[in-house]
VOZA-611921 format. One record per residue (C-alpha): x, y, z; residue number from 1. Coordinates in steps of 0.5 Angstrom, whole numbers, padded with zeros to 4 digits. Layout:
! VOZA-611921
PT	px	py	pz	num
PT	X	Y	Z	NUM $
...
//
This chain:
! VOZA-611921
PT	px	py	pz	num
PT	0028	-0023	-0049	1 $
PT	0029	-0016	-0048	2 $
PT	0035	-0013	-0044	3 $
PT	0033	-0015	-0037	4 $
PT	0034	-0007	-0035	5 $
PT	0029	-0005	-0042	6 $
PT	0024	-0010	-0039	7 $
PT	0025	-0007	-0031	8 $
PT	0024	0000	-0034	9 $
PT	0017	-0001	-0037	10 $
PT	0015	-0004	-0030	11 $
PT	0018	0002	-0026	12 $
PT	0013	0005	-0031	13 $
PT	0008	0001	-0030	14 $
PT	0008	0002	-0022	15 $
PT	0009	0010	-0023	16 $
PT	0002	0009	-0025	17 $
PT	-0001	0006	-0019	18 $
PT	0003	0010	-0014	19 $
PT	0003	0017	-0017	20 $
PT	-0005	0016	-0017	21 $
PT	-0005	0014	-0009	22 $
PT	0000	0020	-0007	23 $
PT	-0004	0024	-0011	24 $
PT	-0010	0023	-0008	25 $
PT	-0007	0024	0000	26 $
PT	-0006	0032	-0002	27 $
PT	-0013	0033	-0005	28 $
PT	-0017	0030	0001	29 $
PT	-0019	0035	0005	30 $
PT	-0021	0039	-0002	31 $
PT	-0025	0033	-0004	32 $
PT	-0029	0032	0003	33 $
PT	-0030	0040	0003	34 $
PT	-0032	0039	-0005	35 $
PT	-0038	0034	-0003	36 $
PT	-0039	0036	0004	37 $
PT	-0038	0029	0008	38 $
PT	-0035	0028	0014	39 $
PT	-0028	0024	0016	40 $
PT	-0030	0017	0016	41 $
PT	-0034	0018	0009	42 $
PT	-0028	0022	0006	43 $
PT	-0023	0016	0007	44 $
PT	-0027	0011	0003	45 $
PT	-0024	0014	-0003	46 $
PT	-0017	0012	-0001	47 $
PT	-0020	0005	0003	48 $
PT	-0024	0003	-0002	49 $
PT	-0018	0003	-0006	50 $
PT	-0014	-0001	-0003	51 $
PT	-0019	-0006	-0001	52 $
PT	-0020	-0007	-0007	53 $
PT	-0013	-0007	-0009	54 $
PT	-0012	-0012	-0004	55 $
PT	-0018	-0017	-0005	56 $
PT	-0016	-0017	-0012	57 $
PT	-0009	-0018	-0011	58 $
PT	-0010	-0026	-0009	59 $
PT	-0013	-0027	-0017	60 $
PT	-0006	-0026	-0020	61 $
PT	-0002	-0032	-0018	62 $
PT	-0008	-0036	-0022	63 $
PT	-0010	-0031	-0027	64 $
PT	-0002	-0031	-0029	65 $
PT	-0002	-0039	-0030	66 $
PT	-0010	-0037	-0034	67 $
PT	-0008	-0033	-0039	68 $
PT	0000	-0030	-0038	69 $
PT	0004	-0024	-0036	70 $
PT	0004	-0020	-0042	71 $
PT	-0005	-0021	-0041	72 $
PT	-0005	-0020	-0034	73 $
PT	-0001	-0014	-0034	74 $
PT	-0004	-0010	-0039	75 $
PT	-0010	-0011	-0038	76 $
PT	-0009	-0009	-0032	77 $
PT	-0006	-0003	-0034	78 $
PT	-0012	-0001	-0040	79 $
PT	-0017	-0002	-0034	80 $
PT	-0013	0003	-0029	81 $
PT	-0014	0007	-0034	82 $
PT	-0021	0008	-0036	83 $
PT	-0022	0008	-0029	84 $
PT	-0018	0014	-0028	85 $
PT	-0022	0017	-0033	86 $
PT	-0028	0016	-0029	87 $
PT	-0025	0018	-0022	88 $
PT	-0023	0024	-0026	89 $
PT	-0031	0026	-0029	90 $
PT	-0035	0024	-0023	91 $
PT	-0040	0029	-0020	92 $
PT	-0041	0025	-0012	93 $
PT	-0038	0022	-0007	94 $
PT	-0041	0014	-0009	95 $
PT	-0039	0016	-0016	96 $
PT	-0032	0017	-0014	97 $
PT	-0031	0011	-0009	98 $
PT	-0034	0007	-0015	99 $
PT	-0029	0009	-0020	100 $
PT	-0023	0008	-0014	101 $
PT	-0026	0001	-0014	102 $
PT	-0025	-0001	-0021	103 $
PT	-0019	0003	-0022	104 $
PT	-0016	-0002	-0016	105 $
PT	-0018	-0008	-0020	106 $
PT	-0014	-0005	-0025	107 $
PT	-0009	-0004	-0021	108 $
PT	-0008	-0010	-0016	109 $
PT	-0005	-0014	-0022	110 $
PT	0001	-0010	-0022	111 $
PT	0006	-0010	-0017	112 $
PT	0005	-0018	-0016	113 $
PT	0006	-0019	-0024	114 $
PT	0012	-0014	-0024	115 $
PT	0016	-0018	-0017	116 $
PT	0014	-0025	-0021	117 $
PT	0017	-0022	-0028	118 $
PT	0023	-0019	-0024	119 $
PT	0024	-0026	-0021	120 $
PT	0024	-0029	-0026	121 $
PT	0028	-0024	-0031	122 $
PT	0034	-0024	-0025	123 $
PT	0038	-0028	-0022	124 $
PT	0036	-0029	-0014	125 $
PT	0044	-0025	-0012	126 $
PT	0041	-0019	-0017	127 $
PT	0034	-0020	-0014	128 $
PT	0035	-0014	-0008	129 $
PT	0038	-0009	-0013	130 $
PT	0033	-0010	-0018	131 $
PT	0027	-0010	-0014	132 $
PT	0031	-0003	-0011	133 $
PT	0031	0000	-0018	134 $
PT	0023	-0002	-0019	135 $
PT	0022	0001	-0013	136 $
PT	0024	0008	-0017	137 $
PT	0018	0007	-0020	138 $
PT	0014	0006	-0013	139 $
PT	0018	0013	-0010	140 $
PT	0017	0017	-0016	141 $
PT	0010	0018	-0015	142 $
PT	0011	0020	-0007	143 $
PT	0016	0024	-0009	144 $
PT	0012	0028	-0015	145 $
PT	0006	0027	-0013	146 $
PT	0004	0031	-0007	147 $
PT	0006	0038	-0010	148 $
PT	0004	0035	-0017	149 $
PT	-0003	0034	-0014	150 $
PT	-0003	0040	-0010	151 $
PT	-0001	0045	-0015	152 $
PT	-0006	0040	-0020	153 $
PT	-0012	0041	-0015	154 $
PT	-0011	0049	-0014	155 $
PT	-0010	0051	-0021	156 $
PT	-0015	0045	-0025	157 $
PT	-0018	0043	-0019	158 $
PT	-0018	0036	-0016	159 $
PT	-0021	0031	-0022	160 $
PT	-0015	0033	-0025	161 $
PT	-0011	0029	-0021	162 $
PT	-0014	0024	-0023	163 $
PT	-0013	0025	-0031	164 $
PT	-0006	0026	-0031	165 $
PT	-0006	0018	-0031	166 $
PT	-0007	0018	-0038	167 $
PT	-0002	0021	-0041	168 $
PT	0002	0016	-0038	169 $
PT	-0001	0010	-0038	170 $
PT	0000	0010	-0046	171 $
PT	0007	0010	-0045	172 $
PT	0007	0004	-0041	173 $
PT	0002	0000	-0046	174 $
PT	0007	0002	-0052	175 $
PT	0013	-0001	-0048	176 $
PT	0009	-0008	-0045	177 $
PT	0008	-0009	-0053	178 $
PT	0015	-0007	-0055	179 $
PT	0019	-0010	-0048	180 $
PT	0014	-0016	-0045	181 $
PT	0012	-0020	-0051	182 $
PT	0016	-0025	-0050	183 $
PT	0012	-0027	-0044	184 $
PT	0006	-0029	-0049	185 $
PT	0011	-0035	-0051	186 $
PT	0010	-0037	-0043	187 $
PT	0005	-0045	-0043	188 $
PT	-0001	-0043	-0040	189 $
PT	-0005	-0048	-0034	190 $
PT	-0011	-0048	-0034	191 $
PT	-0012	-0050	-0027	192 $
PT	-0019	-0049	-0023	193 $
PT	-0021	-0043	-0019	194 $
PT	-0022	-0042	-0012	195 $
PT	-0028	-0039	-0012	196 $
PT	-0032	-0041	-0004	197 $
PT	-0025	-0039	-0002	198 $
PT	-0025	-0032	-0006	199 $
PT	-0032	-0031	-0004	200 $
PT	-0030	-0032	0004	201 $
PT	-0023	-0028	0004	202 $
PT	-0028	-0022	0000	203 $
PT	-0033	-0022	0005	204 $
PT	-0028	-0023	0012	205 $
PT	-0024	-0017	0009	206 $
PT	-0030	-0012	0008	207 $
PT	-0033	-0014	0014	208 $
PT	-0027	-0012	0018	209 $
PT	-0027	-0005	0015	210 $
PT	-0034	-0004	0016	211 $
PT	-0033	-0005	0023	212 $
PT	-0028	-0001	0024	213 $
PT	-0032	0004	0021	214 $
PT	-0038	0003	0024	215 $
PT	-0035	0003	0030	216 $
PT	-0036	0010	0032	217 $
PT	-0042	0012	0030	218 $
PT	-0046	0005	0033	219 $
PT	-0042	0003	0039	220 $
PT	-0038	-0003	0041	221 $
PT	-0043	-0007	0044	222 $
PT	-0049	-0006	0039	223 $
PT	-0053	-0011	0035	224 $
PT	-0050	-0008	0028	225 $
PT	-0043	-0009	0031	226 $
PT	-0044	-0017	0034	227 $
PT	-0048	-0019	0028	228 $
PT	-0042	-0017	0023	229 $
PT	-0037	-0020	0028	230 $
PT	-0041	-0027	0028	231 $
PT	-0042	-0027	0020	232 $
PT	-0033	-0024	0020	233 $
PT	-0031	-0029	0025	234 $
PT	-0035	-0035	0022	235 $
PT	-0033	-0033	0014	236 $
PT	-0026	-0033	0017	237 $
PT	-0026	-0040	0019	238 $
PT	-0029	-0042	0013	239 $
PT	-0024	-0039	0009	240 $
PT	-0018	-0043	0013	241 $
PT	-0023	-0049	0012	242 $
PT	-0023	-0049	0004	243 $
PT	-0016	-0046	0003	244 $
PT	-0013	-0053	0007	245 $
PT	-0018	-0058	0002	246 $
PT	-0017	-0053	-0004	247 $
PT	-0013	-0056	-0012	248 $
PT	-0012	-0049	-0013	249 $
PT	-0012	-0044	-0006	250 $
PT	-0013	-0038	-0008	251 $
PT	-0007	-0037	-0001	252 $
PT	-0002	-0042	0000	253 $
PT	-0004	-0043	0007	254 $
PT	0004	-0048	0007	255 $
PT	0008	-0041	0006	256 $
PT	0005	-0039	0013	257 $
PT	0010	-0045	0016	258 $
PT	0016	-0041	0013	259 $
PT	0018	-0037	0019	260 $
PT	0021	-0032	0016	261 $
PT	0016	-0031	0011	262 $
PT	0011	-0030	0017	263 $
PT	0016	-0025	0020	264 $
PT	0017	-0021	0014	265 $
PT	0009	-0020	0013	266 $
PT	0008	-0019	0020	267 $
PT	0013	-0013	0019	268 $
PT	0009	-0011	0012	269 $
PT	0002	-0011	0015	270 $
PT	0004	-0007	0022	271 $
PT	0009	-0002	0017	272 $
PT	0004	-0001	0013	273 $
PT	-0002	0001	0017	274 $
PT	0003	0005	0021	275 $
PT	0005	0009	0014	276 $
PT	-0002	0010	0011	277 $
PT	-0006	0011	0016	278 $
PT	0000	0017	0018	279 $
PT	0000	0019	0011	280 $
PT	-0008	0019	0011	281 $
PT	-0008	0025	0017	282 $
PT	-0002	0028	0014	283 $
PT	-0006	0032	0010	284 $
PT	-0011	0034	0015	285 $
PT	-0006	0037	0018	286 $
PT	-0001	0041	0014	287 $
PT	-0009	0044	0011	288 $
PT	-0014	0043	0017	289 $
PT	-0009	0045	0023	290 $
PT	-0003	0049	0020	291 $
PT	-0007	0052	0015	292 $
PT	-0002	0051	0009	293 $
PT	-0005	0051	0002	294 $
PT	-0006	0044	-0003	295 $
PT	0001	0046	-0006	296 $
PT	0005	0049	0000	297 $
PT	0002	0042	0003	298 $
PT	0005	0039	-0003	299 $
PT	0012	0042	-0002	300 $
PT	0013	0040	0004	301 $
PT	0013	0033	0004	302 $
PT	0016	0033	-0002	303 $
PT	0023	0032	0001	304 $
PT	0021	0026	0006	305 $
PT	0019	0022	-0001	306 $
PT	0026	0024	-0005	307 $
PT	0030	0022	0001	308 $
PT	0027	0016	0001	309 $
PT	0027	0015	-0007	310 $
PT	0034	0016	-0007	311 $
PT	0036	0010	-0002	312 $
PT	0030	0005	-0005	313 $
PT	0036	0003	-0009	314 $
PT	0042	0003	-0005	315 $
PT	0039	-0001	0001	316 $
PT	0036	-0006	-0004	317 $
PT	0043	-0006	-0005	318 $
PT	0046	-0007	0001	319 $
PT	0041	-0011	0003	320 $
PT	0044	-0016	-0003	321 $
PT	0051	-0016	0000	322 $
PT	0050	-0016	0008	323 $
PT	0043	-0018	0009	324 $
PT	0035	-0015	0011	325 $
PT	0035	-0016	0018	326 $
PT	0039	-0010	0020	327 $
PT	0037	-0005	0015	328 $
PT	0029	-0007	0016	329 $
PT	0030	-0005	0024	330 $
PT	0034	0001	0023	331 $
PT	0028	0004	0018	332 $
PT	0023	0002	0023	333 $
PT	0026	0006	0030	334 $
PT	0027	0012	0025	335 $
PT	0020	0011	0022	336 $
PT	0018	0011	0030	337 $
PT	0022	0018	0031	338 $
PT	0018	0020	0025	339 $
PT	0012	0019	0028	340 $
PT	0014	0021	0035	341 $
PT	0015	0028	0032	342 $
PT	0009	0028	0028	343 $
PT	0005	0027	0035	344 $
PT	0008	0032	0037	345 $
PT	0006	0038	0031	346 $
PT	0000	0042	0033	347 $
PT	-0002	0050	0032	348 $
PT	0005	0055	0032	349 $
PT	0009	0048	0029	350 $
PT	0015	0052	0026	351 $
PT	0017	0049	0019	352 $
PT	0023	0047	0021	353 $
PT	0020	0042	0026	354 $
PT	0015	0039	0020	355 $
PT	0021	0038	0015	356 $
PT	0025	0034	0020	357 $
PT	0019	0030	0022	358 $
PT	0017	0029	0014	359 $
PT	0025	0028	0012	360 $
PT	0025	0023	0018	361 $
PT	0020	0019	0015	362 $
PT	0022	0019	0008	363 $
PT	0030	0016	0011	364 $
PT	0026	0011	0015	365 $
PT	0022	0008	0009	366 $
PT	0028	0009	0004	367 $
PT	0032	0004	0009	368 $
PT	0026	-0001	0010	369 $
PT	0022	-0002	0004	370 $
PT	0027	-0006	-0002	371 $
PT	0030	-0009	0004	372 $
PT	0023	-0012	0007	373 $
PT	0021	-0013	-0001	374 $
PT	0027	-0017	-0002	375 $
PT	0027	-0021	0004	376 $
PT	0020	-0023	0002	377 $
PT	0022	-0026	-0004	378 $
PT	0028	-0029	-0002	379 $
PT	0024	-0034	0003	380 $
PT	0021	-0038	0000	381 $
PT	0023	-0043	-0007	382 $
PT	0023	-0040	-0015	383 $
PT	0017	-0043	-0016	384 $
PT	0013	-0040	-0010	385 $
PT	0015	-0033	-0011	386 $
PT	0008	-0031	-0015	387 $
PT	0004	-0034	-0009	388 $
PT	0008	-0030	-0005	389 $
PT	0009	-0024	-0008	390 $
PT	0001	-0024	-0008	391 $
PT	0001	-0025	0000	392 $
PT	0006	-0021	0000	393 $
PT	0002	-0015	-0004	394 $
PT	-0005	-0017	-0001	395 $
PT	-0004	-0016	0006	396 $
PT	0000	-0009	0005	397 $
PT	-0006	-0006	0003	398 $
PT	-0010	-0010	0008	399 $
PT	-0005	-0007	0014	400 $
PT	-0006	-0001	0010	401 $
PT	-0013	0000	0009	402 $
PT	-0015	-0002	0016	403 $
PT	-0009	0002	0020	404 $
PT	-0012	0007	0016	405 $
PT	-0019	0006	0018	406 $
PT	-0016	0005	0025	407 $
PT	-0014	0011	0026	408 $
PT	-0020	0014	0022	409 $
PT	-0025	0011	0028	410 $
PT	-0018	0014	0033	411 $
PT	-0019	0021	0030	412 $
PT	-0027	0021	0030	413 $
PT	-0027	0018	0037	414 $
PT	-0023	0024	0040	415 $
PT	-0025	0029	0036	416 $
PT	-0033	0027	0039	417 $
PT	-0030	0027	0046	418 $
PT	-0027	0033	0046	419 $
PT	-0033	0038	0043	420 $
PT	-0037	0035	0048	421 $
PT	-0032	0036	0054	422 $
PT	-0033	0044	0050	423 $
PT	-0026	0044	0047	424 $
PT	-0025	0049	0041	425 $
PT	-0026	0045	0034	426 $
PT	-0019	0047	0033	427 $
PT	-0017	0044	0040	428 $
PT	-0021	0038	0039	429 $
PT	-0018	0037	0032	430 $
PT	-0011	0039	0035	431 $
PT	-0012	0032	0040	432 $
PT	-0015	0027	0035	433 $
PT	-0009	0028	0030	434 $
PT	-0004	0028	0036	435 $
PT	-0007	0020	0038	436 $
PT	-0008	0019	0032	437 $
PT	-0001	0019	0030	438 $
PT	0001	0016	0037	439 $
PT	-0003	0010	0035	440 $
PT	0001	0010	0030	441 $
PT	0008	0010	0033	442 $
PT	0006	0004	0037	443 $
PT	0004	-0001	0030	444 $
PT	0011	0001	0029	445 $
PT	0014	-0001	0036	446 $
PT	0011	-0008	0035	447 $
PT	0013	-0009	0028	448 $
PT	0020	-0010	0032	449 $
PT	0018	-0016	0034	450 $
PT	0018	-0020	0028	451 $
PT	0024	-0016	0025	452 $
PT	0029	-0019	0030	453 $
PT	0027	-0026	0026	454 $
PT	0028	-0024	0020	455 $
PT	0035	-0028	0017	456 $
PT	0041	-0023	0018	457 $
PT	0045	-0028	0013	458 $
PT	0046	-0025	0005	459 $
PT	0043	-0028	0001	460 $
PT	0049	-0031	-0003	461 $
PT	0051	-0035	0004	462 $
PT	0044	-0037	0005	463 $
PT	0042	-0039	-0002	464 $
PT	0043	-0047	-0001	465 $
PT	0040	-0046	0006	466 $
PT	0034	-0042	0002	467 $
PT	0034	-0048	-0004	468 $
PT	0031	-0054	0003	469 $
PT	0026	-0049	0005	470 $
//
C-alpha cells in the first residue's frame, strides 16, 4: 500500500472533479437558460437532474463495492464522469444537456461514498476527522475556483466550456488511481445479491417527489396530476420500507435508522443541504439577473465565501477529532443562518460590501460544519457499516439538495407569478421572489438546530469503546 497521505491526494483529485463541475455550473445559469430560452423550472434540471441521479446512484456503491472492488468502482466512475463531461460540453439543447448531466452523475455518484469507505479504511478512526478535513480540500477547491473559473470560461469561451475543463483533470486523476489505488485490487470480492425491487421502488419514490415539487406550479396543488402522482409516491414508499426490511442485501440498511445519533446526523445533512444548494441555485440570479453583475464579477464575488470556507474544512475536522462535532455543527448552522438572513435582505441598490459580508458569512458557516457533520457520521456507527453509511450519507445530501432546490424553484415561481399579476415590475416581482426564496431557506437551516443539539459533544477518542457497542 501507498503512503496513506499519497492515497488521500489522489481522492482529493478525484472529488475536485465533481465539485468543480457542480459550482461551475451554478454561475453559468442564467446564460445557459437565456442560451435555450426556458423558464426557472426548466433550467433547474441541469443541476436537479444531476444531483437525483447523482443521489439515486449513490445506494449501488455499497453493493458494487463488494461486486467488483474500490479500485473498479471508482475508475469507472471516473472514466465515465469524464465522457459525460465531453458530452455536456457539445450538447446543442436543453434535453441533450440534461441527458448528459445525468450520465454524468451515474459516473459521478460512486465517488464520494468510495472516497469515505477508502479513507476509513486507510485511517485509524482517531485520524478519521482530519483526513476527512483535508479530503474536504478537494470538495472546497472547486467552490473556490470554480465560479470565477466558470465565469470567466463562460464569458470568454462560452458556457460548453465550463464543462470541458473536466478533461484535463480527470487524467490526472485516472493516472494517480493505477499508481496509488492498486492495491485495493487485492480487496476479496462478494458476490452478493442485488436488490432490485427495493432500487427500482427508492428510484420511482425520489423522481416522484421531484416531479411534484416541479409540477406543482404549473397544475396546482389539489389537481389530478398532482393526486395521482402522490398516491403512486406514497405507495412506492411503503413498498420500498416493505422490501428493505425482508431483503439478503438491502440497498438501505433500514437498522442504521435505530442509531440516533446516525439519525441526527443525516437529519442535519438533509436540512443543510437543501438550505445550501437550493440558496446556492438563486444566487446566480441574483448577482446577474437582480444586481446586474456579469458571469466573472458573479464569479469574483462569491469567491471569498468558498476560500473561507476552504481554509477551515481542515481545521474544524481537526477540532472536531480533539473536542467533539456537536459544537462546531451548531455554530456553523446559526452562522449559515446569518448568511442567509442577509441574502433575504439584498435587492436593487445592494452596495457590495453588504453582498461580500453575507457570501463570507456563509463560507465561515459551512467551513465550520461540513468536516465535523462528516466526521460524525462516519464515527456513528461500526467499521464495517460505514460503506452503508456513507452511502446513506451521501444519498440524501443530494436528495435534500435536489428537493430544496426545487422547493425553492416552486417558492421563486409562485412569487414572481403573484407579483406580475398584482402589476408589480419584473424586476420588482423578481426582487420578492429571491427575497422568499431565500427565507424559505433560513428556516430549513433554523430546524436543522434541532437534530444538532443530539449530536454526541464527546471526542471521539473517549467515546470509542462507547462507539465500539453500537
Amino acid at each position: 500500500m501507498k503512503n496513506k497521505y499519497v492515497i488521500l491526494s489522489t481522492l482529493m483529485i478525484g472529488t475536485l472533479m465533481g465539485s468543480l463541475d457542480s459550482s461551475i455550473v451554478n454561475v453559468s445559469l442564467p446564460i445557459i437558460r437565456k442560451d435555450f430560452d426556458c423558464r426557472m423550472d426548466q433550467i433547474q434540471w441541469v443541476v436537479t437532474a444531476y444531483m437525483l441521479s447523482f443521489s439515486l446512484f449513490m445506494p449501488l456503491t455499497s453493493w458494487l463495492k463488494d461486486r467488483i472492488g474500490f479500485f473498479n468502482l471508482y475508475v469507472g466512475g471516473l472514466v465515465v464522469f469524464t465522457l459525460a463531461s465531453l458530452l455536456c460540453g457539445i450538447s446543442a439543447n436543453l434535453e441533450i444537456l440534461v441527458a448528459s448531466r445525468v450520465l454524468q452523475a451515474i459516473g459521478g455518484g460512486s465517488l464520494p461514498p468510495t472516497a469515505m469507505a477508502i479513507m476509513s479504511t486507510v485511517f485509524p478512526k482517531e485520524e478519521r476527522g482530519k483526513a476527512i478535513g483535508w479530503w474536504g480540500m478537494g470538495s472546497v477547491v472547486g467552490p473556490t475556483i470554480g465560479p470565477t473559473l466558470g465565469g470567466f470560461l463562460t464569458r470568454e469561451f462560452g458556457w460548453h466550456s465550463i464543462f470541458l475543463i473536466n478533461l484535463p483533470i480527470s487524467v490526472v486523476a485516472i493516472g494517480m488511481c493505477f499508481y496509488s489505488l492498486g492495491f485495493l485490487r487485492q480487496v476479496p470480492k462478494k458476490y452478493l445479491k442485488f436488490d432490485f425491487k427495493g432500487f427500482a421502488s427508492l428510484t420511482v419514490f425520489l423522481l416522484l417527489l421531484q416531479l411534484v415539487l416541479v409540477r406543482l406550479e404549473n397544475v396546482g396543488l389539489f389537481s389530478i396530476e398532482i393526486i395521482g402522482l402522490f398516491v403512486i409516491l406514497v405507495a412506492s414508499f411503503i413498498y420500498f420500507i416493505k422490501v428493505e426490511k425482508r431483503a439478503e442485501s438491502p440497498i438501505i440498511n433500514l437498522r442504521l435508522f435505530k442509531n440516533t445519533r446516525f439519525v441526527s446526523c443525516i437529519l442535519v445533512t438533509i436540512a443543510r443541504s437543501a438550505a445550501l444548494f437550493g440558496g446556492l441555485f438563486l444566487a446566480p440570479f441574483l448577482l446577474q439577473g437582480l444586481l446586474r453583475y456579469n458571469e466573472l464579477q458573479s464569479g469574483l464575488i462569491l469567491f471569498p465565501g468558498a476560500l473561507v470556507m476552504g481554509l477551515l474544512m481542515p481545521i474544524s475536522g481537526t477540532l472536531a477529532d480533539k473536542y467533539g462535532s456537536r459544537g462546531l455543527t451548531i455554530s456553523g448552522l446559526l452562522i449559515l443562518a446569518i448568511s442567509t438572513f442577509q441574502f433575504s435582505t439584498l435587492g436593487i441598490g445592494s452596495v457590495l460590501t453588504s453582498i461580500l459580508i453575507a457570501v463570507c458569512l456563509r463560507g465561515l458557516g459551512l467551513g465550520l460544519l461540513i468536516s465535523p457533520i462528516s466526521s460524525a457520521t462516519v464515527n456513528s456507527v461500526k467499521l464495517e457499516q460505514v460503506a452503508m453509511a456513507s452511502s446513506i450519507n451521501s444519498l440524501l445530501l443530494q436528495v435534500g439538495g435536489s428537493l430544496g432546490i426545487a422547493m425553492l424553484t416552486f417558492t421563486h415561481q409562485n412569487v414572481y407569478n403573484n407579483k406580475i399579476a398584482l402589476g408589480f415590475s419584473t424586476m420588482e416581482a423578481e426582487q420578492f421572489a429571491l427575497h422568499r426564496g431565500f427565507t424559505v431557506s433560513l428556516i430549513l437551516i433554523l430546524l436543522a438546530l434541532i437534530p444538532a443539539s443530539k449530536i454526541p459533544s464527546k471526542n471521539i477518542v473517549t467515546a470509542k469503546k462507547e462507539q465500539n457497542n453500537i
